[in-house]
N, C-alpha and C positions, 0 to 999 in steps of 0.2 A: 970420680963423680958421675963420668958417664955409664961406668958400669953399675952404679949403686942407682940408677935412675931407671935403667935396662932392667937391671934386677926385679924392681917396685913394681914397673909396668906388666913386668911378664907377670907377677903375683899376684897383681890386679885381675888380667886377665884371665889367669885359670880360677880364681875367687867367680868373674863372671861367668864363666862356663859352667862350673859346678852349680851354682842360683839355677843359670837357665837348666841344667838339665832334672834338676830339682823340679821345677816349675813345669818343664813339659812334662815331668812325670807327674808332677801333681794334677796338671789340666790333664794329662790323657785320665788317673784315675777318675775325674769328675765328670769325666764326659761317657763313663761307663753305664750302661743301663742293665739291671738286672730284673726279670719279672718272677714274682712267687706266686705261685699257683696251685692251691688246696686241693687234696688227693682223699677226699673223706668221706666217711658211710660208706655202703655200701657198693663195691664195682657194680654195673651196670648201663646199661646203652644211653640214660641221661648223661652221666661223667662221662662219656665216650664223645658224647656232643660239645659238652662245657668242656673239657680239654683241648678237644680238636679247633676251637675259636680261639679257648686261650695260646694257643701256639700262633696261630695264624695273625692272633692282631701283634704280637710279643714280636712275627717276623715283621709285619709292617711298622711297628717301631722304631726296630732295627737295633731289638735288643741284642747286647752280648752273652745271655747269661738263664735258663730260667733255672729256678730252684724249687721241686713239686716236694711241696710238704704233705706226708702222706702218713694217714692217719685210716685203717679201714680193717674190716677184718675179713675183707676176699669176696669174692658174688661170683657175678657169671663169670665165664668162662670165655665164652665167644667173645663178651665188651672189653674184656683183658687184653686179650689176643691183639684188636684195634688199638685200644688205648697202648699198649707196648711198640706196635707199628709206627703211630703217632711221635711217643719220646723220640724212639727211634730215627725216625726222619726229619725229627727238628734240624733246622740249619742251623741251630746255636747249639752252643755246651752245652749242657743238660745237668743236673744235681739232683736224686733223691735225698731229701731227708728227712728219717723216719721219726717223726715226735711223739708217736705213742705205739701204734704198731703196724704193723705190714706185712699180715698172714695172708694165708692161701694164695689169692689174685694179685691182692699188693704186695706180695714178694715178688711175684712174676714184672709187676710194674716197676716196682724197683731196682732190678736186675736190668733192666732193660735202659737205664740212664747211663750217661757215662762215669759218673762217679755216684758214690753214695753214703752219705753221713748219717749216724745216728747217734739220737740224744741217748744218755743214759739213762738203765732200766727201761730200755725201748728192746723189745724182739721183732724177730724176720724168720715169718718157715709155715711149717706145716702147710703144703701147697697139693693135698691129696684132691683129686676130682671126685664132687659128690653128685650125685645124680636128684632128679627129683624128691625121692625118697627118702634122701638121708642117707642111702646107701653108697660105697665106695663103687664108682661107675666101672663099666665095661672094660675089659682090657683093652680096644683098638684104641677109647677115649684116653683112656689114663696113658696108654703110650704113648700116643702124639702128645699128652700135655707133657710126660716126661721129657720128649724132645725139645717140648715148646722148652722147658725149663732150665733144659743143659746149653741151648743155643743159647739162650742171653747172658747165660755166666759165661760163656765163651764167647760172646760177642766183647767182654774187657776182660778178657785173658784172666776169667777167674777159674779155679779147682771147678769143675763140674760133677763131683763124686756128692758133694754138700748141697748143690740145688736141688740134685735128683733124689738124694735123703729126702729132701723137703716134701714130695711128691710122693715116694718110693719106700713103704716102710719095710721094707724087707732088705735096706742096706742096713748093716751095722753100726753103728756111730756111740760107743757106750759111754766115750768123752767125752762126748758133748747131751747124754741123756737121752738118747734117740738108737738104744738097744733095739735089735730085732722087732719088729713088730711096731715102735711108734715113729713117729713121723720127726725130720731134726726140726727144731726154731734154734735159732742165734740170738743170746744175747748182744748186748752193742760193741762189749768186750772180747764177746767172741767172734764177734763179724770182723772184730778188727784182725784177730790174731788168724784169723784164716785168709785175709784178704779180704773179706765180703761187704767191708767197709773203709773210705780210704778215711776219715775221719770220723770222732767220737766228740763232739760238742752239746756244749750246754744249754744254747741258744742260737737265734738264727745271725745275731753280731757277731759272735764266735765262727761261726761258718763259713760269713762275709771275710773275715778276717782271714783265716783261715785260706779262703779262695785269693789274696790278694785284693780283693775289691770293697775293702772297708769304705773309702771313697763313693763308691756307687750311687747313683741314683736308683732307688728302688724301687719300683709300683707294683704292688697287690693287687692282682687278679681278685675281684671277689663274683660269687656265683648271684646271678640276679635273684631279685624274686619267684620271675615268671621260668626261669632255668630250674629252684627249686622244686614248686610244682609240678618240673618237668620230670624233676629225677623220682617225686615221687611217684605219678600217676603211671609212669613209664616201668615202673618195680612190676616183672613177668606174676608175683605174688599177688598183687594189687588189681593188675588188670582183668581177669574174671571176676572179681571182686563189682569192680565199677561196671561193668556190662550185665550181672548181673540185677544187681541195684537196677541200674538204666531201663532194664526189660521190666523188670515187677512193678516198678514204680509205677512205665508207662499205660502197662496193663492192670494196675489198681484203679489210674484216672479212668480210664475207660467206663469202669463198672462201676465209679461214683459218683453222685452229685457233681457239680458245678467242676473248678478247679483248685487243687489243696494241694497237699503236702507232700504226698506221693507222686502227682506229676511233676512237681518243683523238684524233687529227689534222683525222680526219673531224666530230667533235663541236665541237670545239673552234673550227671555223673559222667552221660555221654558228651556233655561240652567238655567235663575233665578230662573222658580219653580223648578225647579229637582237639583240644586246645595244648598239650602234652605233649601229644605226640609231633605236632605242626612245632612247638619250642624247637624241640627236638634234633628237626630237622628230619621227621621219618614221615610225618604227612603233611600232602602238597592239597593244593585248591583242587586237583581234581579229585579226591577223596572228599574234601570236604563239600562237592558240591554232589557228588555220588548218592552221599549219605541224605542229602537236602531232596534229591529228588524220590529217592525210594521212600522216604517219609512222607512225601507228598502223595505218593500213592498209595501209601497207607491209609492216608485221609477219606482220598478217592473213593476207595474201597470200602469204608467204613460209614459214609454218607451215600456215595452213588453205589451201589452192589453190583461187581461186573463178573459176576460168576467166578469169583477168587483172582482172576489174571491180573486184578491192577495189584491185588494182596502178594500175590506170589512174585509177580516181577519188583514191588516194593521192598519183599524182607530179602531177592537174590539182590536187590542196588544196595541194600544196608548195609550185608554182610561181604560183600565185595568192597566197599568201599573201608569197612575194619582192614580189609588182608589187605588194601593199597595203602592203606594208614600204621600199619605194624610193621614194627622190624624184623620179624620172625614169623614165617606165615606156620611153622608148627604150634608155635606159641598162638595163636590168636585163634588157630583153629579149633587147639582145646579149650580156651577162653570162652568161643562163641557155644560151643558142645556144653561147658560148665554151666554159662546162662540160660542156655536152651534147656536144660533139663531142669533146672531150678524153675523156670520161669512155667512149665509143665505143670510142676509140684505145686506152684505156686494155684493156677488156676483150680487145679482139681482140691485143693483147700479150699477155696474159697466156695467154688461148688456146693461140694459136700458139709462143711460146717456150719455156712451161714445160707444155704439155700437161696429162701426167698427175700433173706433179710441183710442187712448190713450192707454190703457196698453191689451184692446183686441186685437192691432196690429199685436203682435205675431205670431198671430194661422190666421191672414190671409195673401192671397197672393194679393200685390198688383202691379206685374208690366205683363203685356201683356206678350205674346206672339206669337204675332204675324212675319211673314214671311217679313214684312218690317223691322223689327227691326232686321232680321235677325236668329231669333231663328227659328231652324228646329230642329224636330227631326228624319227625314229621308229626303234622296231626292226626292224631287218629278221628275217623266220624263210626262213633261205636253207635252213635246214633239210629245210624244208618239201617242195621240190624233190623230184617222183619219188613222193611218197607218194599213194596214193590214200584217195576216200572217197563221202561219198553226199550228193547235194544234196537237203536239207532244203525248201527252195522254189525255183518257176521262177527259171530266172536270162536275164535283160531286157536289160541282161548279168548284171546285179549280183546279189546274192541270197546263199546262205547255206547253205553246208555242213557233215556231219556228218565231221571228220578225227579217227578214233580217238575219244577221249573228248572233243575241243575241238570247238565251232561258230566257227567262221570266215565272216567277211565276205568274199567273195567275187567275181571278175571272172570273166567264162565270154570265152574268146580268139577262139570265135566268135561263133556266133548265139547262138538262142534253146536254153536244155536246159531240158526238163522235169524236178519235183521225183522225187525216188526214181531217177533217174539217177546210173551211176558216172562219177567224175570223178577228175582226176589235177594235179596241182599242177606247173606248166609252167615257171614263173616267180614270184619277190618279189623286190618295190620296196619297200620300208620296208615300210608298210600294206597296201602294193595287191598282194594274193593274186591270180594269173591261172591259170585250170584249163580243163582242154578236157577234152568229153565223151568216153569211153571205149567204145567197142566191144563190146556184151554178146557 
């Protein structure tokens, strides 16, 4: 009996043991935190910003886990480079997975997490560097990117022969459609079979799943508003664009009437770069207060005239306070060079086709003034004409005669006449009385 009771007990207790270790495995999965964080449009120094916060808040979390869902088809180069750094030095796991595609830059991003999923009918590759033009860039450029591209397959001990295809079209790869001459992409099934992918899921539960962490608690990263406006105003594409705009605009208000559309245009674009770029994280108060004062000397300039210096020290605070507000001072240089010449073209149009009319109205006067219309600006005493009288004092010319009972200020039309000389009233101009000395 005692040992049938021993027996029970002891079955009992390994029955509890199993629960509880059930149980701490089910509380540790619930107490897992995972953050997903959207990797989409275009690479570029906005997602450079939204990425670098979404990591930093995910680490004050104290999340276990993020998973960058990465949808884009590559941009800069330079914001790649950071945002790669970025995954990189998360202090949590790390998960790309690609839900629609992740070319050029977003391979590179990709490559750079510790694991990496993709959905089916998703690709990864062609990571050649293009330059401004559209063209395949410089060999020193495309080398460092090929390095960039072989270190992060080998930062998880992947094949580096397939990242630098990506990059490199002059490897051979005719298995995978990336003969001579084109560039490789990876299906999801071929990322898998080469290693380039440690999973192929259908969804982001399948992933979870997949990771252990069906459990998790999840939170979606989403990108704000004013993050939005950041990524867009902040596109290297975009920004001559808005400074352009900013300049014509403000030099339209100038030259017309009251306040319209064009100064609204013109306000409106340089708050977009300087609101943008401050999301961003690329300009500080002292930029935006740069900008605030060389404007104000603009003003200065344009009301008070101080022989150009408040004009010139206004447009050097304006455009200094761009290159303290940009993250690329080659970029913003060509930027301000784009709007300067446009904003040139823009004047000498306006000049030349609408002259004296349309918006150069302004700065001219167009109604008479003439004495029929009734505009005077003194009396004239045309009366005066023909009468004689006697001058009071020498006239140098000017001086001052005795006409009937009035003293008159006075012009002598030649030389000098001496006072108590007669004189005769030749000519008036509004005020200016002209008399020539008479012949005793």
């Amino acid at each position: 009996m005692f040992h049938k009771t021993k027996t029970w007990m002891g079955l009992f207790l390994l029955l509890l043991f199993i629960l509880g270790v059930n149980t701490g495995e089910a509380n540790q999965s619930s107490d897992q935190l995972v953050y997903v964080v959207p990797v989409e449009q275009t690479v570029e120094r906005g997602l450079e910003a939204f990425l670098e916060r979404s990591v930093n808040e995910a680490e004050e979390a104290g999340a276990d886990h993020i998973i960058f869902e990465i949808d884009t088809p590559g941009g800069a180069v330079d914001a790649a480079g950071n945002i790669a750094s970025i995954i990189q030095d998360a202090p949590m796991k790390t998960t790309a997975y690609v839900t629609e595609e992740a070319m050029s830059a977003g391979a590179f991003i990709a490559l750079s997490a510790d694991e990496i999923a993709m959905a089916p009918g998703t690709e990864m590759g062609a990571a050649q560097v293009i330059d401004g033009s559209g063209n395949a860039a410089g060999d020193k450029a495309q080398s460092r990117w090929e390095a960039n591209m072989k270190g992060a397959a080998e930062l998880n001990n992947r094949n580096p022969e397939y990242a630098v295809a990506m990059a490199d079209p002059s490897i051979d790869l005719p298995e995978y459609r990336a003969e001579k001459g084109e560039l490789l992409s990876l299906t999801a099934s071929e990322a898998r079979e080469v290693n380039y992918a440690e999973y192929v899921v259908d969804d982001r539960e399948e992933l979870l799943a997949a990771l252990n962490m069906s459990e998790a608690d999840v939170q979606e990263f989403e990108v704000s508003l004013a993050e939005q406006i950041a990524r867009f105003v902040t596109n290297p594409v975009l920004i001559p664009i808005l400074l352009s705009v900013g300049s014509i605009g403000l030099i339209l208000e100038l030259y017309s009437p009251g306040f319209g559309i064009p100064g609204i245009l013109g306000i409106a674009s340089l708050f977009l770069f300087f609101f943008g770029h401050a999301i961003a994280g690329f300009a500080g108060l002292e930029s935006i207060i740069l900008f605030a004062v060389g404007f104000v000397l603009l003003l200065v300039e344009i009301f008070i005239p101080g022989f150009g210096i408040f004009g010139i020290t206004g447009i050097g605070a304006i455009i200094g306070s761009m290159v303290l507000a940009s993250f690329s001072t080659l970029n913003i240089v060509i930027s301000i060079l784009i709007a300067a010449i446009l904003s040139v073209v823009a004047i000498i149009v306006l000049f030349t086709m609408f002259g004296k009319k349309g918006p150069m109205q302004r700065f001219v006067l167009h109604d008479s003034v003439g004495g029929e219309e009734g505009f005077i600006s003194n009396e004239s005493r045309d009366e005066l004409i023909g009468e004689t009288g006697v001058s009071l004092t020498s006239l140098r010319p000017s001086g001052s005669i005795q006409l009937n009972d009035e003293r008159l200020d006075v012009i002598s039309e030649g030389g000098y006449i001496e006072k108590g000389k007669h004189v005769k009233v030749v000519d008036a101009e509004g005020s200016r009385i002209i008399v020539r000395e008479m012949n005793e």
